[in-house]
Structure formats: C-alpha cells, structure tokens
Steps between C-alpha positions, in 0.01 A plus 500: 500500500282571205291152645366621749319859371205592428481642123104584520306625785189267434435134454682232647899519376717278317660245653835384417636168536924415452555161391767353664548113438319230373534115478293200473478454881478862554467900388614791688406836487393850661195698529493862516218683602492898529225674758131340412638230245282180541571143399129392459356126632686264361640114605795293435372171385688178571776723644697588828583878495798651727372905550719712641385910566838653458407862621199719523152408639271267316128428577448137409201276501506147439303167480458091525286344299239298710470155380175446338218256639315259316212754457737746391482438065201748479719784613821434324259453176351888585917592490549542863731342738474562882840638634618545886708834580842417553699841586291834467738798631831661469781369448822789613872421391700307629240227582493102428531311203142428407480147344208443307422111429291331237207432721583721802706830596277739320551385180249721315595848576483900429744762591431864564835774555433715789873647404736407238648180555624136354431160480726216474331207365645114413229298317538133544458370240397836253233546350413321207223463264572137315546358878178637628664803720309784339465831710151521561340835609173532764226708597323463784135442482290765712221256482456123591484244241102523419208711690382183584780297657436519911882394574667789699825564468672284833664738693428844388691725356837279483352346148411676148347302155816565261388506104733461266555838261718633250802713663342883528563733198615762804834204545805620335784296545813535302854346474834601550859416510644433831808668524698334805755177557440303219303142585698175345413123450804284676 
C-alpha cells in the first residue's frame, strides 16, 4: 500500500490517517505510519482513547500528568507542566489494546515506526474545539522550570517538564478515503 512508503529519503515522512466513523459519542479511524514516521507529543484532553497497533513495531512513549501542588502556579505560569512516564518502549503486533484515559493511561503520547505498521484508534468523545477537546502538541523541556528552583524531579528519570508547542513543521499528516465495509448509523 502506497501508505506505508517512503517517497523521500530524508526528514520524517508523511503520515496518513483513514477516517473511518464519526459520531457525537465517538470517531473512528486508522493511522498509518511507513518506516521512521512519527506522531509527535501530543494528548487527548477530556477523552478516553481505545489504541490498537494492528501490525508492525511501534516505539511509543507516553505520560500522566502529575497533579500540581499548591506551590506549583510559578511553574505552570513559566509554561511547564511536570509529567510521569507512562509506557516508554516497543510495542510488536499483535499486542493489547492500549486504553488511554483522561487523567491516566498515557494520555499524552508520541509514536515512532520502527517498521511500517497501523493504528486503530476510537476517540471517546472526538476531538473538538467548541467543547474544549483541542489536540494539543508538547515538547519536553531539557531544563527545569527556572535555574533557581531547588525542587528535583521525584523519582528520576520516570518524569519530564512538558511545554506546550505548535505541532513541528517536519509533521505531515494527510487524509484519505477508507476504502473497506462501509460504517452505518442504526
């Protein structure tokens, strides 16, 4: 399939993503990702997402947001929010159902192909922009919030400071028709 090839030899490639159903309640749809493609950091707010890796080998990474303290409004002011690792490794078809929940699950995530392979994902509820379920993409900090802040990270390398960023100019992702069993409302 035409997805799932590589039409230039540098940069990251383009990612295409078959839109099956969609509802109020729910959307439906596939990712495909050829050799190298990468879904960057991004979350699923006020959502509960179903991911399933069809086939191929995926390197996924994944975090929690960690509540924030009392003392905590000087760092989300500097645009940094402290995250805990969820998932960081690879995932090899056929595995489990991932399910991602609003506030748990991994629900801020990247994906990385390792081979060609697809994702089956059901959004609950989709995205949506007037209901406050924008897709939100993240970088994370390689520094802590301020030279001068002596709080350590609690436990090591299991957390990262996520900033919020525009999606990368390098992330290409483009529509197309899905071409299987028609999906209809009863």
């Amino acid at each position: 399939m035409s997805y799932f090839r590589r039409v230039d030899s540098h940069g990251t490639p383009k990612i295409t993503y078959l839109h099956l159903y969609e509802c109020e309640a729910f959307s439906i749809g596939i990712f495909c990702l050829p050799p190298r493609g990468v879904i960057p950091l991004h979350n699923h707010p006020n959502m509960t997402v179903f991911s399933k890796l069809l086939f191929g080998e995926l390197y996924v990474k994944s975090y929690d947001w960690v509540e924030a303290s009392q003392d905590s409004t000087d760092v989300q002011l500097q645009g940094l929010r402290l995250a805990k690792v969820k998932v960081d490794g690879i995932l090899n078809a056929p595995c489990e159902t991932s399910v991602l929940y609003p506030e748990d699950g991994g629900n801020l995530h990247c994906f990385t192909a390792q081979t060609a392979c697809a994702i089956l994902d059901v959004l609950g509820p989709p995205y949506d922009d007037g209901s406050g379920r924008h897709c939100q993409h993240y970088n994370v900090s390689l520094s802590s919030p301020s030279a001068g802040d002596s709080r350590s990270l609690p436990g090591g390398d299991g957390y990262a400071w996520l900033e919020e960023c525009e999606p990368p100019d390098n992330f290409h992702l483009v529509g197309s028709n899905y071409m299987g069993p028609r999906i209809v409302d009863n």
